[in-house]
C-alpha positions as CSV (number, residue, x, y, z in Angstrom):
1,X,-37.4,63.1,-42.2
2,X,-37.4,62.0,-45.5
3,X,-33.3,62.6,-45.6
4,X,-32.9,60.3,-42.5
5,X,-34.8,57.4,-44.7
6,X,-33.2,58.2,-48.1
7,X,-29.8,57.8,-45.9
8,X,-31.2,54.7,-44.0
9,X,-32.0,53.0,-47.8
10,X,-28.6,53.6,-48.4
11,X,-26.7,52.2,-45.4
12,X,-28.9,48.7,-45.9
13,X,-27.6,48.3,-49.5
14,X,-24.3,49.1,-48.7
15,X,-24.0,47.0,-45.8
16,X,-23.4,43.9,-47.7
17,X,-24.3,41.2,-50.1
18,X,-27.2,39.1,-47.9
19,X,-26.6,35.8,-49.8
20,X,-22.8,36.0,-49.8
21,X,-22.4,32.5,-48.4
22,X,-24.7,31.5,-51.3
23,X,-22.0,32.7,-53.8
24,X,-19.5,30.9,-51.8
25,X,-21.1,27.3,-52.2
26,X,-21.2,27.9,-56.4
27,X,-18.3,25.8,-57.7
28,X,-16.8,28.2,-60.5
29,X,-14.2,26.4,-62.3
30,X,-10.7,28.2,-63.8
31,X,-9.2,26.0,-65.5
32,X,-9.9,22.5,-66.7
33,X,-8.0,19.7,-68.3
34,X,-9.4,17.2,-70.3
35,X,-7.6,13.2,-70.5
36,X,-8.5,9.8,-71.9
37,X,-9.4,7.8,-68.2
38,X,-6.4,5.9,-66.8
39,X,-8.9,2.7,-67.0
40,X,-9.9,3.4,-70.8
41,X,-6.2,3.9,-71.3
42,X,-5.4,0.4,-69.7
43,X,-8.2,-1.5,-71.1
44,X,-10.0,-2.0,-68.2
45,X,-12.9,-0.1,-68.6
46,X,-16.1,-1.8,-69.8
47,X,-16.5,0.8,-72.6
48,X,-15.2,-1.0,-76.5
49,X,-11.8,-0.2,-77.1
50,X,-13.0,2.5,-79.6
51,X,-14.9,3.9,-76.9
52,X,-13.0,5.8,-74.2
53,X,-13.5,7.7,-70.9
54,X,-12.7,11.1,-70.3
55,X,-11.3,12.4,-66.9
56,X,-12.2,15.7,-66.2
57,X,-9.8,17.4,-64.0
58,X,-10.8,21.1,-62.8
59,X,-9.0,23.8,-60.7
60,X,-11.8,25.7,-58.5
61,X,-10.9,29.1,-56.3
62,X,-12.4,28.9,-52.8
63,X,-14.5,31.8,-52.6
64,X,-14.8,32.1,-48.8
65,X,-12.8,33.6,-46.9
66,X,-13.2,31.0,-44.0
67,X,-10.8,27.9,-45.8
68,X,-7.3,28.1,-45.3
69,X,-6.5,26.3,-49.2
70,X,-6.9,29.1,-51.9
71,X,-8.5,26.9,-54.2
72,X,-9.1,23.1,-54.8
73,X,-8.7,20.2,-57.7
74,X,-11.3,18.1,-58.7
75,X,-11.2,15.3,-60.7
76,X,-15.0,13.1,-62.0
77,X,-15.0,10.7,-65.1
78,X,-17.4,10.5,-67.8
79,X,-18.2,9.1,-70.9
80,X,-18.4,12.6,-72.5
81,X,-17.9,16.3,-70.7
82,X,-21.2,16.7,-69.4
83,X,-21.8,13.3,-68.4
84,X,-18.2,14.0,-66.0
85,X,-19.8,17.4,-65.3
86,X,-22.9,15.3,-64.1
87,X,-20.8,13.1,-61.7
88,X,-19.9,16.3,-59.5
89,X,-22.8,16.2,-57.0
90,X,-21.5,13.2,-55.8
91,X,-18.4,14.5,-54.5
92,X,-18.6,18.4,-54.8
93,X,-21.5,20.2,-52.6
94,X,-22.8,23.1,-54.4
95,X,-23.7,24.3,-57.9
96,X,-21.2,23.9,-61.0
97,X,-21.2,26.8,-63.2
98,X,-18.2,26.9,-66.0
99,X,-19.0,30.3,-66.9
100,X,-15.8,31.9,-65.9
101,X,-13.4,29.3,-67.1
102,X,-10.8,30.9,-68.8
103,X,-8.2,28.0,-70.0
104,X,-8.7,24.1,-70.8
105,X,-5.7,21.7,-71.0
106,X,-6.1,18.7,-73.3
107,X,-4.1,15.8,-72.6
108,X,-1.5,14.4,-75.5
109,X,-3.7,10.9,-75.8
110,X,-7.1,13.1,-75.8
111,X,-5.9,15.7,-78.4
112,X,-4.8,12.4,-81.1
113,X,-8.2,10.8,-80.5
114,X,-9.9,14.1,-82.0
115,X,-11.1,17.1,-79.9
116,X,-14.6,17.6,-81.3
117,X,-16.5,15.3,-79.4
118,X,-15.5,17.5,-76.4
119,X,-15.4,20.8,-78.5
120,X,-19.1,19.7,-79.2
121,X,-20.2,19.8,-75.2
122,X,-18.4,22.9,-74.7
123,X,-19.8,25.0,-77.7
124,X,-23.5,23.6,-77.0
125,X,-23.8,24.8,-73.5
126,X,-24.3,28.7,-73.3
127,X,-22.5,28.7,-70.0
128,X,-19.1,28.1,-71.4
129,X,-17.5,31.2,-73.3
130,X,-16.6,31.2,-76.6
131,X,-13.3,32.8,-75.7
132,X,-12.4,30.8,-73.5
133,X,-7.9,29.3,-74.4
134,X,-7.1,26.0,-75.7
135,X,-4.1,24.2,-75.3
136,X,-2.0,20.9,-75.1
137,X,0.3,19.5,-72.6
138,X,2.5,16.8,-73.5
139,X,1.4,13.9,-71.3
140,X,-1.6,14.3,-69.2
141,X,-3.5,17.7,-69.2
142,X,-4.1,17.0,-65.1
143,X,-0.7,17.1,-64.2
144,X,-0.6,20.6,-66.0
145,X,-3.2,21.8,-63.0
146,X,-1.2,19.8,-59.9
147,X,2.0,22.2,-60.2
148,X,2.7,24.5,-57.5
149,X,2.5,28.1,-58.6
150,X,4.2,29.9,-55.8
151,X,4.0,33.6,-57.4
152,X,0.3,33.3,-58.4
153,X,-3.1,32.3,-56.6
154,X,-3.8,29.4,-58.9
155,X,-2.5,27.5,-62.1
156,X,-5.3,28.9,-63.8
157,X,-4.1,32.5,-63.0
158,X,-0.8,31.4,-64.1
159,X,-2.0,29.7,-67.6
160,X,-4.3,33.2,-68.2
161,X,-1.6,35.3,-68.3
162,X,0.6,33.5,-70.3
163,X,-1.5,32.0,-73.2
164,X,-4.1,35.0,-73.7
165,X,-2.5,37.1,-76.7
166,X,0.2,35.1,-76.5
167,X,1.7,36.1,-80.0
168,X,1.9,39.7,-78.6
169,X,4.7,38.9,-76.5
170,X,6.5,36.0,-78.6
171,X,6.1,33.7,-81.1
172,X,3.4,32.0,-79.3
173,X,0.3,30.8,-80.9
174,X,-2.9,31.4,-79.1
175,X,-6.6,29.9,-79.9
176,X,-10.1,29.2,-78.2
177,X,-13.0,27.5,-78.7
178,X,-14.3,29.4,-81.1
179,X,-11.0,29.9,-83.3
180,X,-10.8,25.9,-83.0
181,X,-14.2,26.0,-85.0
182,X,-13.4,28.6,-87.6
183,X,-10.1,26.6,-88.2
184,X,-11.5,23.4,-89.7
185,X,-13.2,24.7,-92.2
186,X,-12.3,23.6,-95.9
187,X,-8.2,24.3,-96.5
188,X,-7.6,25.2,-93.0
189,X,-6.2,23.6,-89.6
190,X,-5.8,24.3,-86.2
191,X,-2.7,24.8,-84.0
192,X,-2.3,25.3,-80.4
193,X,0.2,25.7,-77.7
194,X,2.2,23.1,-76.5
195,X,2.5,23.0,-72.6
196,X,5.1,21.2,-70.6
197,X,6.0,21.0,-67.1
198,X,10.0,21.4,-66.9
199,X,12.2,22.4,-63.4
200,X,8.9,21.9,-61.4
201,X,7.4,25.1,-63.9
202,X,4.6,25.0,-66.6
203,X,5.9,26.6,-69.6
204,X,5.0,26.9,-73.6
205,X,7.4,24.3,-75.4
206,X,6.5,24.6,-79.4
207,X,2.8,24.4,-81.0
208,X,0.5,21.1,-81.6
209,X,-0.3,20.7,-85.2
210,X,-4.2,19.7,-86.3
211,X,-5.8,17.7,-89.1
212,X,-8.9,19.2,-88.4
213,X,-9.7,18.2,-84.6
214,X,-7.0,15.6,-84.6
215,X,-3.4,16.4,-83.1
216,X,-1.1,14.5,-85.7
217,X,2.1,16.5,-84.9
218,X,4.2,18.8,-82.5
219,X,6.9,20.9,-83.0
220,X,9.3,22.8,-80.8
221,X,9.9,26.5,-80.1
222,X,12.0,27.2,-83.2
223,X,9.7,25.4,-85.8
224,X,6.8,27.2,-84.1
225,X,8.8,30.9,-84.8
226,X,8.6,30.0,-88.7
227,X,5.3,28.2,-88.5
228,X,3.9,31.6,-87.3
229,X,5.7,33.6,-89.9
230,X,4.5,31.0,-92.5
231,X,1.1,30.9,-91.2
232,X,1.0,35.3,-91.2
233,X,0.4,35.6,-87.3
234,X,1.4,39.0,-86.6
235,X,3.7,38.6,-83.6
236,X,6.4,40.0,-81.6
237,X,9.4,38.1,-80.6
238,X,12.9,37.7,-80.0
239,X,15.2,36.5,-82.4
240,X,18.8,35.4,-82.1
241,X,21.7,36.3,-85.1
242,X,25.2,35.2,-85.8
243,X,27.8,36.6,-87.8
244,X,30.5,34.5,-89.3
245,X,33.7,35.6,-91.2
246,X,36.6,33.2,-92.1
247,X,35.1,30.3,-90.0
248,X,34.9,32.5,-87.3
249,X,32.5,34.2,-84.8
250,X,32.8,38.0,-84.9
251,X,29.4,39.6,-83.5
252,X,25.9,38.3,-82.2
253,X,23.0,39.4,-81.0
254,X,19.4,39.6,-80.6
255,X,16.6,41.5,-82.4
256,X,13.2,42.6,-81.5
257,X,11.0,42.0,-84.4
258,X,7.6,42.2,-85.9
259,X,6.4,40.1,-88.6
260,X,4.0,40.2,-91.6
261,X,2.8,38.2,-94.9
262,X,1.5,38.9,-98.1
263,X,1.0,36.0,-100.6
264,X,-0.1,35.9,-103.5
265,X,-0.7,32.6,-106.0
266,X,-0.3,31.4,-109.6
267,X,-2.2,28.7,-111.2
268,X,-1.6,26.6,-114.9
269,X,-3.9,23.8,-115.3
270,X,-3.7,22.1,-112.2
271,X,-0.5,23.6,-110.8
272,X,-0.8,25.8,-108.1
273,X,2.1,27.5,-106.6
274,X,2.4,30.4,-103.4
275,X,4.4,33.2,-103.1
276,X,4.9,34.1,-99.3
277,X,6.3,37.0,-98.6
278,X,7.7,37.4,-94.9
279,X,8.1,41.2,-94.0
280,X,10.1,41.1,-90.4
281,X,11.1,45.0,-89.2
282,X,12.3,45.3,-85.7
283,X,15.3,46.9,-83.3
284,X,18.4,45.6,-82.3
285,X,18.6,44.7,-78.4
286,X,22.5,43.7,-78.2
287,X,25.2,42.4,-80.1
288,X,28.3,41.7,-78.8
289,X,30.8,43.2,-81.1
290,X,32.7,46.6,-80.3
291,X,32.4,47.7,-83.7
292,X,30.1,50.7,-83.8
293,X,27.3,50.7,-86.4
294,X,28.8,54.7,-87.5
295,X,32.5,52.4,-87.6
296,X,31.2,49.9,-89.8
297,X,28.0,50.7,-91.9
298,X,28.1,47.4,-93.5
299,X,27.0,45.7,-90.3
300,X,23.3,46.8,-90.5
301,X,23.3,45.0,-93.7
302,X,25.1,42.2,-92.9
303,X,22.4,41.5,-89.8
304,X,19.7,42.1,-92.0
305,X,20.9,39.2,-94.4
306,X,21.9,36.9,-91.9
307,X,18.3,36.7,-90.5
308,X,16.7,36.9,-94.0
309,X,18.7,33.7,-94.6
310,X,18.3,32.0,-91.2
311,X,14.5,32.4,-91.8
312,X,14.2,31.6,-95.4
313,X,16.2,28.4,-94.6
314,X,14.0,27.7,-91.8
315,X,10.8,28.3,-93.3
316,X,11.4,26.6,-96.4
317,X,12.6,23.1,-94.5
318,X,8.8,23.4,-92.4
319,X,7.5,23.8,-95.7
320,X,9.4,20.4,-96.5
321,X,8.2,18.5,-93.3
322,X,4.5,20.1,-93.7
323,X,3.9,18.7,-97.1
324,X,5.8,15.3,-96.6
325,X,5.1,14.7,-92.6
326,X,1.8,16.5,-91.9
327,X,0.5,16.3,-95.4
328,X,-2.1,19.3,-94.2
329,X,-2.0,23.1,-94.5
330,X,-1.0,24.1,-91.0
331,X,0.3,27.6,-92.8
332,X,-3.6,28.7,-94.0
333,X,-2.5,29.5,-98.0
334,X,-5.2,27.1,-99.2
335,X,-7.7,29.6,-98.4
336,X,-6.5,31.8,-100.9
337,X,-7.1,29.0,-103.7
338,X,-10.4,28.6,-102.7
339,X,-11.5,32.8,-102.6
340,X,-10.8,31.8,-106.3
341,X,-12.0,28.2,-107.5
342,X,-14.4,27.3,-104.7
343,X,-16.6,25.2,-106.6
344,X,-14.0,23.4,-108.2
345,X,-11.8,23.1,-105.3
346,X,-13.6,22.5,-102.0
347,X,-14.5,19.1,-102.2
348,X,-10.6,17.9,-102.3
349,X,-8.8,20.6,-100.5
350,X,-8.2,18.4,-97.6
351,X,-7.2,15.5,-99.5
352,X,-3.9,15.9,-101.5
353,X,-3.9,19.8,-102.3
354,X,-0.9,21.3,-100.4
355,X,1.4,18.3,-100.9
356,X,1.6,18.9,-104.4
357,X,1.6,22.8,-104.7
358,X,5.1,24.8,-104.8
359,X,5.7,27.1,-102.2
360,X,8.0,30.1,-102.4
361,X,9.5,31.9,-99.5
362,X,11.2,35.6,-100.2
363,X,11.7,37.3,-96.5
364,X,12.8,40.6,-96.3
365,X,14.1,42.1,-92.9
366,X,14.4,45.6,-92.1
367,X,16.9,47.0,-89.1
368,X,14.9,50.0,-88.3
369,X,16.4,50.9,-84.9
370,X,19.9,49.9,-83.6
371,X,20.3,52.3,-80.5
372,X,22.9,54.5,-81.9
373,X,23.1,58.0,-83.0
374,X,23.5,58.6,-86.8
């Protein structure tokens, strides 16, 4: 007898969740996007001109099984994120709960106005995660979230897999709310992906550049590659080489690499200067000469120096454009400077420090596989 109840217990709890339909009706948001209102934007909106709406544009799975769509976009404005959060009852039945959102979008306009405002809302409430992945589109965030993704259930599946640990797979930067924080402390800055939508398909196009939550720059996917040597994100990507003799092309390639930094600092008086070191190692993939590496053992060599002076050429003109453009460390050396001279240093770091330091670039690449026998 008491085996026909112990089995009864078990066939009611396994039978199914009771309040299933109850889970269905929670509005669980996947991805959001966050842009100055159309209306602020056009200077219709009663709000002061320094005063500006935000449009908050979310992607939400349908949980039930009974809807045909796979998942719906929703779009409320608001003077800040909760107060857009708190105009959802009046067009979305059911609970909002942003506790699994794994991505948010920020529009061009809303990044250069200065993020914190909205970082502020989103750190305060406990239901949003900490980890949740920042980015920028060019243009409007919302239009990120209204593409068509035909090989995945929603945009924000799509925007998961390609921004979390991005820099494991390329020279991608990735960073979240919480990183966002940590980066505008004293000497440091934030930088996040740049999204954009090109042949009808979102896709990473460069990095957005920070003055602490302010977007003041954006570069594309070759200045992001040195920008994430410089800045010593540990990555691994793809890089190209070329190899000329006489004026002419005779091999070329591509290389699988890793990179690393060291740096290390002098100061006299009240000059300052860096030593970066950039330590790439990695295989060759292809190259298009012939010429076996057991033919011609300069050719190892001669790779190796040709990226070591592509790089060193390309880090050294971000370098230029980060002191005289930006005119903020977007390559996190200050730091080191202050582990030293805190007291002294901290109150100015953000104001006129790295424009007037030297910085000194030595790269060093190693060809530690080329897919040959010795």
């Amino acid at each position: 007898m008491l085996l026909v109840f112990i089995m009864a217990i078990q066939i009611i709890t396994l039978s199914g969740c009771w309040d299933y339909r109850d889970i269905n009706s929670v509005a669980l948001p996947q991805l959001g996007a966050y842009d100055i209102h159309e209306e602020s934007r056009s200077g219709t909106s009663d709000l002061p001109q320094e005063e500006k709406l935000v449009d908050l544009t979310v992607v939400i799975p349908n949980l039930s099984e009974e809807v045909k769509a796979k998942f719906r976009i929703e779009k409320t404005p608001g003077l800040l994120i909760g107060n857009s959060r708190g105009q959802k009852p009046y067009s979305s039945p059911g609970d909002y709960s942003p506790a699994v959102a794994s991505i948010i979008v920020f529009g061009e306009d809303e990044a250069a106005t200065g993020l914190n405002k909205l970082n502020e809302a989103l750190s305060r409430g406990a239901k949003n995660p900490h980890t949740v992945n920042y980015s920028v589109a060019e243009g409007r965030g919302e239009n990120i979230l209204r593409v068509p993704t035909d090989d995945y259930s929603t945009m924000g599946d799509y925007l998961r897999l390609l921004l979390r640990s991005s820099e494991k797979r390329g020279f991608i930067p990735s960073s979240t709310l919480h990183q966002f924080e940590v980066d505008q402390n004293p000497g440091k800055n934030p930088v996040m992906p740049l999204l954009i939508i090109k042949d009808e398909k979102v896709m990473v196009n460069g990095a957005a550049i920070f003055n602490k939550d302010k977007m003041i720059g954006k570069v594309g996917l070759k200045e992001t590659q040195y920008l994430m040597m410089l800045r010593g994100i540990e990555s691994n990507g793809n890089l190209p080489y070329i190899l000329n003799k006489d004026g002419k092309i005779y091999d070329y390639g591509s290389l699988s690499i890793t990179n690393n930094r060291k740096v290390t600092m002098e100061r006299n008086g009240n000059e300052f200067t860096f030593n970066i070191s950039i330590i790439l190692e990695g295989g060759l993939n292809e190259h298009s000469s012939n010429v076996l590496f057991t033919q011609n053992k300069d050719l190892r060599k001669e790779i190796e120096d040709q990226v070591t002076s592509d790089i060193t050429e390309g880090c050294n003109k971000f370098i230029k454009r980060m002191q005289e453009e930006y005119k903020v460390d977007c390559i996190d050396i200050s730091k080191y400077a202050l582990a030293k001279w805190r007291k002294e240093l901290q109150p100015t770091i953000d104001q006129g420090f790295i424009e007037n330091v030297a910085i000194k670039v030595d790269v060093k690449m190693k060809l530690k596989s080329i897919g040959e026998l010795n």
